[in-house]
C-alpha positions, 0 to 999 in steps of 0.5 A: 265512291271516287275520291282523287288527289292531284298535285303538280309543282313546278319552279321558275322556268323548270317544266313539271312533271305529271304522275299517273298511278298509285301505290299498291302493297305486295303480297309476297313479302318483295318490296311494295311494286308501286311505293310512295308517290315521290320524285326521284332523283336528278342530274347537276346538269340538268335543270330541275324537275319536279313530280307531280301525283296523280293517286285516284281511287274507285271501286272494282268494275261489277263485272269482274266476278272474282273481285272481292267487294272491299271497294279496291279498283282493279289492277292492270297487266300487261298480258302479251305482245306482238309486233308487225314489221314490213318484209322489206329489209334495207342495210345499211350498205345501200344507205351508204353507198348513196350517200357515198360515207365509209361502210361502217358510217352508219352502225358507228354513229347510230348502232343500227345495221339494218331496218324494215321499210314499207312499200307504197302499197302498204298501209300503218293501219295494217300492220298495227291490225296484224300486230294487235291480232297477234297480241290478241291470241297470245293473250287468248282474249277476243275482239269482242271483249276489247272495250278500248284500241289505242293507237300512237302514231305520228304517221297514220295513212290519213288525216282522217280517220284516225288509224285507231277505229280502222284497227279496230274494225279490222280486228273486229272489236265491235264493242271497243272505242278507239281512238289516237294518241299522237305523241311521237316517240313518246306516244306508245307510253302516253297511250299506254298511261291512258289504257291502263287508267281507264282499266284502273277506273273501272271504265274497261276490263281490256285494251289494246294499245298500239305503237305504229309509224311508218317513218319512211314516208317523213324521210328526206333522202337527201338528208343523212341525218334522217335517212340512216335512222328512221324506220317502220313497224308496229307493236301492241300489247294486250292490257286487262283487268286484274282483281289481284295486285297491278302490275303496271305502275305509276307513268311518269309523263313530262314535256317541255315546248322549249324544245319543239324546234329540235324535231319537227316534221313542217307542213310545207314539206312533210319532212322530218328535221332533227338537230341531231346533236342537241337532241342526243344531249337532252334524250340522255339526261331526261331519259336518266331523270325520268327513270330515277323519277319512276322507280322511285314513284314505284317503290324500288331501286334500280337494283329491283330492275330486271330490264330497262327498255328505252325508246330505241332511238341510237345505240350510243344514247342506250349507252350513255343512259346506262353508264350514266346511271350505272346499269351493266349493258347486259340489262339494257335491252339494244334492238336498234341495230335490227330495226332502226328508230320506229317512233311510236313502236320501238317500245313493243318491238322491244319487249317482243324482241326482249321475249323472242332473245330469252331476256323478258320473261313473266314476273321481270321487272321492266324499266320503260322509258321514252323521249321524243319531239316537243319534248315530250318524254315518259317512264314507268315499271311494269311487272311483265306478263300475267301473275 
């Protein structure tokens, strides 16, 4: 038996909101992980977005052996990280040298000190393997029990194919459909929003789901903007089944076109070209307006929050969403000073750099939130790692 509701409002000229997930009660006596489905909160200055829900219901896969027949569908969780970077890392010094700026130019305006960038010869597909391969043994599933590989990515080493069935057949998931997922910074929580549904729809017991861009290839280096800030890598996390309570909540997801022009990459040249004042101002309100939204929709407070993980874009927007919605600097996690903006992998190479720095650990409550072009933007709490 399914049985599904949706909603979607939206006001005048103001974009909506889409919500995916449902509310679940906890069973030891913390406050209900993923609550009533409802808007959070919004800023004067921002236009007004609303929430739509998205609350679906259907009976627990008949594989899990250690549900109970009481026709709840399974739960998610996020079971481990791992992450892949090239070995090449580039300082700013060299960067400013070339542009010919003052020495701390670079770690003023943007936070970052150094970046990982690939070499010709290296391929996205690779490092997304060796960072699902990781994910994979901490998470001590096989590739062969992997039902789906999900990669976001904006730069994939083709057109065709896409990155995610080479992935897949590089980690030997013989069984797993894979495909991509290309919503820029936004993709690795786009993507990770549509693993876990399908977890929760009983369609797979494991995913895994990639972020991967190797940006440097979209970089002009003529243009200071963009040369200081980009950089490559790749992160996975490891999704599987739960017959007890989820531990990932609903994934707020939005996008407006009116900003489709502050971030592109054109066809003509392959480059990408930011407004980069414009986007710093909108990355900051919605990443605040998305936050509120998703820990509302889950039930809780921002005070329930061990840890918000942002896209890692700039240091001063972390900075400003922090004091905006006053959270201490010490409980939003920075990484951007060691490996730049990513894209579609600053998500997972956060919560890996969050673990390796002794700030994630198993039961925290994890904020994710991203902003990117089109805009496109997203938040959700996770509980991390395994009950």
């Amino acid at each position: 038996m399914i049985a599904a509701h949706f909603a979607y409002h939206s006001s005048g000229r103001s974009p909506g909101a889409l919500l995916l997930g449902r509310p679940a009660s906890a069973a030891d006596g913390r406050p209900p992980v993923w609550g009533d489905l409802s808007a959070g909160g919004s800023h004067p200055e921002r236009r007004s977005r609303e929430v739509g829900a998205v609350a679906t219901g259907l009976r627990s896969d008949p594989r899990l052996a250690s549900a109970p027949s009481t026709g709840r569908r399974p739960g998610v969780v996020a079971a481990s990280v791992g992450i892949s970077v090239p070995e090449r890392v580039v300082a700013n010094a060299e960067i400013e040298a070339r542009f010919g700026v003052a020495p701390d130019w670079i770690v003023r305006r943007t936070g970052i000190r150094t970046r990982h960038i690939a070499g010709p010869e290296e391929r996205l597909d690779a490092h997304a393997a060796a960072a699902a391969r990781m994910a994979l043994q901490r998470a001590e599933v096989a590739p062969q029990d992997v039902d789906l590989v999900i990669v976001a990515t904006t730069t994939p080493d083709e057109l065709m194919p896409a990155a995610a069935p080479l992935v897949a057949h590089a980690l030997g998931a013989t069984r797993a459909g894979a495909f991509d997922v290309g919503s820029a910074c936004t993709g690795f929580l786009s993507a990770l929003a549509v693993g876990a549904g399908q977890i929760e729809a009983g369609r797979a017991r494991a995913a895994v789901i990639v972020g991967a861009d190797l940006v440097s290839r979209l970089i002009d280096p003529d243009d200071r903007g963009t040369a200081a800030v980009f950089a490559d890598g790749a992160g996975a996390v490891v999704l599987e089944a739960t017959a007890g309570r989820g531990r990932i909540g609903p994934v707020v997801l939005g996008a407006d076109g009116a900003g489709a022009r502050h971030i592109r990459v054109p066809r003509d040249d392959y480059k990408i070209r930011m407004l980069g004042h414009d986007t710093f101002r909108e990355a900051v309100a919605t990443l605040s307006e998305s936050t509120l939204q998703a820990v509302s929709a889950a039930g809780l407070g921002l005070a329930d929050i061990d840890l918000f993980v942002y896209h890692q874009a700039n240091g001063r927007i972390l900075a400003a969403v922090g004091e905006r919605l006053g959270i201490g600097t010490e409980r939003v996690l920075d990484c951007i000073g060691e490996y730049g903006n990513t894209v579609a992998a600053t998500l997972p190479l956060a919560l890996s750099y969050g673990e390796r720095e002794g700030v994630l650990a198993p039961g925290d409550r994890v904020l994710l939130g991203a902003f990117g072009a089109g805009f496109t933007w997203g938040a959700t709490v996770i509980e991390w790692g395994r009950p």
